[in-house]
C-alpha positions as CSV (number, residue, x, y, z in Angstrom):
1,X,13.6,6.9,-34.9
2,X,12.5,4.2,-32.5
3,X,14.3,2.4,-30.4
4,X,14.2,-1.2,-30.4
5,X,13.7,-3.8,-27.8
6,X,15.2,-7.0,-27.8
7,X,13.3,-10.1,-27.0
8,X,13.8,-13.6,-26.1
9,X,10.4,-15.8,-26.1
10,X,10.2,-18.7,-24.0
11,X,8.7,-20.6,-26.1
12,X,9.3,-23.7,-24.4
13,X,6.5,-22.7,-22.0
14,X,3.7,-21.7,-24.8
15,X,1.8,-24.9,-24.9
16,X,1.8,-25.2,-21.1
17,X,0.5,-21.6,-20.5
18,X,-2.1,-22.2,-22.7
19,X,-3.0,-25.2,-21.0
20,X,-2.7,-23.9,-18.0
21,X,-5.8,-21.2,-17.9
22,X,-7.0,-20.5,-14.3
23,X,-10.6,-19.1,-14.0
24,X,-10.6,-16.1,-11.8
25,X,-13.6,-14.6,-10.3
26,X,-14.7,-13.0,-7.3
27,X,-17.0,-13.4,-4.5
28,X,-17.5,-10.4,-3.1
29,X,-19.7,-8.3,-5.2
30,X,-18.5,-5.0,-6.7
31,X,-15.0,-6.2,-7.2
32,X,-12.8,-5.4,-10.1
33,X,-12.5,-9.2,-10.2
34,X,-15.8,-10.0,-11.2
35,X,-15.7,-10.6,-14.6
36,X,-13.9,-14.8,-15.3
37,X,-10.7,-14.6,-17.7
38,X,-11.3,-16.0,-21.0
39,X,-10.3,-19.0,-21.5
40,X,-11.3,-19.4,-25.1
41,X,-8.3,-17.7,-26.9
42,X,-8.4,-18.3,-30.4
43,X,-5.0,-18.1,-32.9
44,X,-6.0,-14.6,-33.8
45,X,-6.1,-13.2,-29.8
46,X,-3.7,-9.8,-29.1
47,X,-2.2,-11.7,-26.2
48,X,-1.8,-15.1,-27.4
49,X,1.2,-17.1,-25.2
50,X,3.6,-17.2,-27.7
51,X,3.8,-13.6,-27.5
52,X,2.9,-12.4,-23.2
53,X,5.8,-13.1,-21.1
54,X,4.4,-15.7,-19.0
55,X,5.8,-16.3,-15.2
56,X,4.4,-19.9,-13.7
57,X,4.6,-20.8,-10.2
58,X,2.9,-23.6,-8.5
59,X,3.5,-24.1,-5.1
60,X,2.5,-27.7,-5.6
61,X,4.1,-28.7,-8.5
62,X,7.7,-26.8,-9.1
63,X,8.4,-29.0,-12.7
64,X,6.7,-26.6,-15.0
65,X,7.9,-23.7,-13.2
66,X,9.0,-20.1,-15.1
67,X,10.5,-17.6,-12.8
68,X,11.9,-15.2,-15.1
69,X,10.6,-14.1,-18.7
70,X,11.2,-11.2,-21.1
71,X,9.2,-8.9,-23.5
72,X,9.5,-7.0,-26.7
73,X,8.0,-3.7,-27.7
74,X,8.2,-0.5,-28.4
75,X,9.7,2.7,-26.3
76,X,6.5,4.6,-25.0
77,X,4.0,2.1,-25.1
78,X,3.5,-0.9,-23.0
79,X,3.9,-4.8,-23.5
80,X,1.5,-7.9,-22.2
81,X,3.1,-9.9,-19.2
82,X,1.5,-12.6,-17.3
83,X,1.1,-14.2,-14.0
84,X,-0.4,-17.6,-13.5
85,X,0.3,-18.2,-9.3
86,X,-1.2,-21.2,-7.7
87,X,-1.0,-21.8,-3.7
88,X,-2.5,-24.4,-1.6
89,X,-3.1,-21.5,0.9
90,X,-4.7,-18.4,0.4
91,X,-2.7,-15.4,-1.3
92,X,-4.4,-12.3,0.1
93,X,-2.0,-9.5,-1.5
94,X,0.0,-9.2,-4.4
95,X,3.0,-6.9,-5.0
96,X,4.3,-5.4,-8.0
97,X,7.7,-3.6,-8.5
98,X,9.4,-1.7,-11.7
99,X,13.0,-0.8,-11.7
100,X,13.7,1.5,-14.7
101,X,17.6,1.4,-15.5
102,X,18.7,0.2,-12.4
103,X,17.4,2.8,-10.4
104,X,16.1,0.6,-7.9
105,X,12.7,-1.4,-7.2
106,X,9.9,1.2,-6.9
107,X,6.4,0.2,-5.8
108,X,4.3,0.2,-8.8
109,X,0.5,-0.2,-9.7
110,X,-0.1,2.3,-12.7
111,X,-1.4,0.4,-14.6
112,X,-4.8,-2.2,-15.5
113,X,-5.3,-5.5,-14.8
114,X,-7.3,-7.0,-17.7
115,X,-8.5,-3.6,-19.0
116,X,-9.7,-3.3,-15.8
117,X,-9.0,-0.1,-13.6
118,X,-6.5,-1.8,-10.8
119,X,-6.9,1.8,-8.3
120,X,-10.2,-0.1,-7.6
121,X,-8.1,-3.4,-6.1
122,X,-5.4,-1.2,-4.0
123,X,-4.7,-1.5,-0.6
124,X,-3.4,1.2,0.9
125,X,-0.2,0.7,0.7
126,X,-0.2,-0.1,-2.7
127,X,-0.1,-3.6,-3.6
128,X,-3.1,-5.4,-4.8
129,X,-6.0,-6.7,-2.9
130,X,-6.7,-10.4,-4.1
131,X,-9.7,-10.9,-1.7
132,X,-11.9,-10.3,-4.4
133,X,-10.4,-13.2,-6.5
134,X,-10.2,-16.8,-6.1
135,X,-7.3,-16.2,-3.6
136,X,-5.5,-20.1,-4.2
137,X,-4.9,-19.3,-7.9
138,X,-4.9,-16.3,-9.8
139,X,-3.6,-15.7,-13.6
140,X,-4.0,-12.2,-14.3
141,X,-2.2,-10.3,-17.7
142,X,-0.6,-6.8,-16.8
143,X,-0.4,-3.5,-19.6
144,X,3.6,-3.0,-18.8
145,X,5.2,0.6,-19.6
146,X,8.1,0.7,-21.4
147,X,9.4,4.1,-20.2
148,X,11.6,6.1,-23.0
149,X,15.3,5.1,-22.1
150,X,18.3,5.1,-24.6
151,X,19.4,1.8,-23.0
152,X,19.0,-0.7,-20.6
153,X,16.2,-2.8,-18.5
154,X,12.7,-2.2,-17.3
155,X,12.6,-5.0,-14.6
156,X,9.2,-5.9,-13.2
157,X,8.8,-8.3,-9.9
158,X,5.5,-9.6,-9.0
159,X,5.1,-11.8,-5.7
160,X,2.0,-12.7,-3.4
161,X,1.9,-12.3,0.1
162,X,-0.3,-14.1,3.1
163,X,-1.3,-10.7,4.7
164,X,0.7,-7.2,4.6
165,X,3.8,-7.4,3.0
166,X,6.3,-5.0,2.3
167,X,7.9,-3.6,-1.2
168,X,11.6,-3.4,-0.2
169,X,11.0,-6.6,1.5
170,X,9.8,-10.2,-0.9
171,X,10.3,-12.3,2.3
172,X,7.7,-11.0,4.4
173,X,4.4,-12.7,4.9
174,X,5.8,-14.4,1.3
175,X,3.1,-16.7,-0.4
176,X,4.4,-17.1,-4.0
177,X,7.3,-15.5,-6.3
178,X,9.6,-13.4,-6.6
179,X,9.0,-13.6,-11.0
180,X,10.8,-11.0,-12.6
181,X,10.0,-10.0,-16.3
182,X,12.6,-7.8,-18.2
183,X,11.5,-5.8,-21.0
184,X,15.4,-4.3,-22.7
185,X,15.9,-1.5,-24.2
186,X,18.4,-0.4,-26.8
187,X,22.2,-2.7,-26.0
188,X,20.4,-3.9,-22.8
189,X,22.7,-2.4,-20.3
190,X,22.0,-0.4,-17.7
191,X,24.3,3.0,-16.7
192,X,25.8,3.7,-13.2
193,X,22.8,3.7,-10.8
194,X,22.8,7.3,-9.5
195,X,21.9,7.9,-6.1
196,X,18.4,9.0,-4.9
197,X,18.7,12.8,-3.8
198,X,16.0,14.7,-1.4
199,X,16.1,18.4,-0.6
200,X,13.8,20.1,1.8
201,X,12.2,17.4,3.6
202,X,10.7,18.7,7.1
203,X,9.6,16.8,9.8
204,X,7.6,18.1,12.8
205,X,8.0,17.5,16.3
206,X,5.7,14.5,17.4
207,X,2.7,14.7,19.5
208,X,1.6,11.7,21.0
209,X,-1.7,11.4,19.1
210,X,1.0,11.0,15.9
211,X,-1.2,13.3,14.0
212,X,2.0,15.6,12.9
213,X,3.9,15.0,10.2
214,X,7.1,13.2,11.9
215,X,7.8,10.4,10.5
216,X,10.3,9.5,6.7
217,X,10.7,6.8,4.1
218,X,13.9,7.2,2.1
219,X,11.7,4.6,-0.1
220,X,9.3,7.2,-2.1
221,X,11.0,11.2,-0.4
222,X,7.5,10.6,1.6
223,X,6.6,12.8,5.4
224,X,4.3,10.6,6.7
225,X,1.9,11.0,9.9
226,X,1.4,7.6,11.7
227,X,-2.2,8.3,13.1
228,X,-5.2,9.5,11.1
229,X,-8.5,9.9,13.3
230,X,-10.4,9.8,10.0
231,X,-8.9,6.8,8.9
232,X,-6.7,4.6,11.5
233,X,-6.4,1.7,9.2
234,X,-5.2,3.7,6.3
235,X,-1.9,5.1,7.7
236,X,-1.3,1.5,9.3
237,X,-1.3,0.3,5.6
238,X,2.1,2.4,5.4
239,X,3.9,1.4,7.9
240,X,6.9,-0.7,6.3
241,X,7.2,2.8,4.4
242,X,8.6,4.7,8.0
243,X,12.2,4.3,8.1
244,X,13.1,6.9,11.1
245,X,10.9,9.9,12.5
246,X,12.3,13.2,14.1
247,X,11.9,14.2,17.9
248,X,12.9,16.9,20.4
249,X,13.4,16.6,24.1
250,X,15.6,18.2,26.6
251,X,16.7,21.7,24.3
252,X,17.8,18.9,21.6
253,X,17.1,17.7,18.1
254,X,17.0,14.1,17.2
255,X,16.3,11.2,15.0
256,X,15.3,7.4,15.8
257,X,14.6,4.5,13.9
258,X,11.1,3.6,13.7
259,X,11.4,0.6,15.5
260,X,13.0,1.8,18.4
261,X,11.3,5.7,18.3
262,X,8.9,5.2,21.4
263,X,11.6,4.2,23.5
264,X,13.8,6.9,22.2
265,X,11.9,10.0,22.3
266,X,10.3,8.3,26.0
267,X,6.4,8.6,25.0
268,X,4.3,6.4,23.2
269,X,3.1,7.7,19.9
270,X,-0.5,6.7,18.6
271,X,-0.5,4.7,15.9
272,X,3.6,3.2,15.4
273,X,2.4,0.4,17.2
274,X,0.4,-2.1,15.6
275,X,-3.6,-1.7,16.9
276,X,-5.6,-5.4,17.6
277,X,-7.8,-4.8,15.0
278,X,-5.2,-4.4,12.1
279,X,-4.3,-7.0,9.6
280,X,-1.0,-9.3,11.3
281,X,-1.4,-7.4,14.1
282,X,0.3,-9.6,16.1
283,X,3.4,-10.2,13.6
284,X,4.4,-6.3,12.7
285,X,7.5,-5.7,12.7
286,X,9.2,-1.7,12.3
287,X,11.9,-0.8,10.3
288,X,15.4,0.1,11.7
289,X,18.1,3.0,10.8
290,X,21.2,3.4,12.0
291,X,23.0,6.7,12.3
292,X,26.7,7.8,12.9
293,X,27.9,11.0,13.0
294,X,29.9,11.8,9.3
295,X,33.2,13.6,8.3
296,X,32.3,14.4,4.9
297,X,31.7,17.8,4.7
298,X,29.1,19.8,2.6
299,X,31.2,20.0,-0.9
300,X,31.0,16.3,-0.8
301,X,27.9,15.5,-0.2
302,X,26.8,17.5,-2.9
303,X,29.2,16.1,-5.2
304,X,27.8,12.8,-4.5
305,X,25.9,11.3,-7.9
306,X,26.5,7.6,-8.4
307,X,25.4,5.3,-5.6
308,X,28.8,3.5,-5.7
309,X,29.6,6.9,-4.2
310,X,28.2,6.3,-1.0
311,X,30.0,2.5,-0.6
312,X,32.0,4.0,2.0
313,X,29.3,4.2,4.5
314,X,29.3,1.7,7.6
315,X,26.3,0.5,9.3
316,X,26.5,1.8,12.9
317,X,24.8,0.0,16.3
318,X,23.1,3.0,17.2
319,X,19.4,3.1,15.7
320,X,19.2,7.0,17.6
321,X,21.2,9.8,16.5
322,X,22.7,11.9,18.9
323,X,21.8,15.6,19.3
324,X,21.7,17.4,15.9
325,X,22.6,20.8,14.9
326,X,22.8,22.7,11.6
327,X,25.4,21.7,9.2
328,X,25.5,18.0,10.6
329,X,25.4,14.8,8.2
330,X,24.6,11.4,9.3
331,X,25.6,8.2,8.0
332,X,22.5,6.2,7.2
333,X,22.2,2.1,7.1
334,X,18.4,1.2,6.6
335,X,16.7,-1.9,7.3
336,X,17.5,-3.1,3.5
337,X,20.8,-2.4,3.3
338,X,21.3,0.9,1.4
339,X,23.5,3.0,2.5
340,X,22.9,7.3,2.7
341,X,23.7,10.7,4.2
342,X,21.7,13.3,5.4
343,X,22.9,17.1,5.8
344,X,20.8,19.1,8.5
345,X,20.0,22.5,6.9
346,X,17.4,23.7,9.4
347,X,16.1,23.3,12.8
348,X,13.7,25.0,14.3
349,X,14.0,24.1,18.1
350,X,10.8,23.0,20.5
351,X,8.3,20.3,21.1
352,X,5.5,21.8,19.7
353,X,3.8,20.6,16.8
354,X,4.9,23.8,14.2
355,X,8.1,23.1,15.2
356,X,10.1,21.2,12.9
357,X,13.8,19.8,11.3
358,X,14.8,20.2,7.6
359,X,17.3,17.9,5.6
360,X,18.7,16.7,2.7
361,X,19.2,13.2,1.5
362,X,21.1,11.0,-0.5
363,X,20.5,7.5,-0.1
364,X,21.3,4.2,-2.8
365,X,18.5,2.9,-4.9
């Protein structure tokens, strides 16, 4: 049997949506923007506005405004939602979250713009390149999964950004949003959010050309190297992702926060800092960590499920841990807020690049 979604329809907003069509085409050739929006919809159109969850911002006008809107449809398919976005300034990037059941905001780009394939607008971190569109207003219509859940909310957020934002982060570089559609599922309410759990990650002792893998977001269980000679500009794209990277000095195991790790570990590595020629070069900002030694012992942490579970933790003021050995766990604040442990399981000692630190994780949506 399928399960049902409830609906609300904002109705209120129809005839202005319609109204409110914003042609959208590119100038630079080859783009996935190329092709205008229609703007003659007729009664009998799929994606009429009575029917697309509609969010409306102007930056110029507030009084017509929708920030929020929800959708109906069916588990296993995918419902019509739309952004109409208009700036006085240019809006270079825009972002796109899903949180499925409270399980936290998740990057999220799998899916088309238009019937169009949106891999072909990606930057590399993700979020959609809008220099192919008319960048001051934009009104684009999004396929939106409903994943198959007994019950609760698929919440999408969608914001635009001046240059290189970041997806745990609306604020930076903000242009327009945040709008937030909800699609719900079944009663609508979400269960306990469980806690995001990581075995086996391994990090490698840097080198200073930051071509090992050293670096960690708790965001997507990603190892990330910070400098790709192939492609410089591509691992700069990911650099809100780095939360803390892994180091060795001295006989000793360690971990820093990425934005203090080249004063931690004592040598600059290639590529944390932001080069001249990258986009906001001269604004980039690395994320923080902080890490305190833990008295929870093994049993505990892996009894740990529900991220209510980790409440007890209690941001620290060191952003380096001290020397680590086997059997450790760390408390872990990150530069969002969420709270975490992580339980050394292996280490094996040395500066050289095959030498390396595994861990597990547990860290709140």
């Amino acid at each position: 049997m399928k399960k049902n979604i409830r609906s609300v329809v904002k109705s209120g907003f129809a005839v202005f949506a319609l109204a409110f069509m914003v042609s959208s085409c590119s100038s630079d050739e080859g783009s996935v923007f190329d092709t205008p929006i229609d703007t003659d919809q007729d009664d009998t159109d799929d994606t009429d506005t009575e029917t697309v969850a509609t969010l409306i911002i102007n930056a110029e006008d507030d009084s017509n405004d929708v920030l929020f809107a929800e959708a109906s449809g069916e588990v296993g398919t995918s419902v019509p939602g739309r952004i109409i976005y208009t700036s006085p300034t240019n809006q270079k990037r825009l972002y796109i979250t899903q949180n499925v059941s409270g399980g936290g905001e998740m990057p999220f780009n799998n899916f088309n713009i238009e019937g169009k394939d949106l891999t072909k607008a990606l930057k590399g971190d993700g979020s959609v390149d809008l220099d192919g569109d008319t960048q001051k207003e934009i009104d684009f219509t999004f396929d939106l999964p409903v994943p198959d859940i007994d019950n609760g909310e698929i919440v999408y957020q969608f914001w635009t950004t001046t240059g290189k934002g970041d997806f745990r982060d609306p604020n930076k570089r903000k242009a327009l949003g945040v709008g937030t559609i909800t699609v719900k599922v079944g009663n609508g309410t979400n269960p306990a959010a469980e806690v995001h759990s990581f075995t086996d990650v391994k990090l490698f002792a840097p080198d200073v050309n930051g071509t090992s893998e050293t670096f960690y977001s708790l965001l997507n269980d990603q190892e990330y190297l910070v400098y790709d000679p192939e492609n410089t500009l591509e691992q700069a794209e990911y650099r809100a992702f780095w939360d803390f990277g892994y180091y060795y000095v001295n006989n000793s195991a360690y971990f820093a926060s990425a934005a203090t790790y080249d004063d931690s570990f004592g040598f600059p590595v290639k590529g944390l800092q932001a080069e001249d020629n990258e986009e906001n070069a001269d604004t980039e900002t690395l994320n923080k960590a902080y890490f305190s030694l833990s008295t929870t012992n093994s049993t505990t942490f892996d009894g740990i499920t529900l991220s209510s579970e980790l409440d007890f933790v209690v941001k620290s003021d060191f952003q380096t841990s001290g020397v680590l050995a086997v059997g450790d766990i760390l408390e872990i604040v990150d530069n969002y807020g969420k709270k975490g442990l992580i339980r050394i399981t292996e280490i094996n000692p040395g500066f050289n690049n095959d030498d390396y630190i595994v861990f597990d994780v547990k860290i709140q949506p």
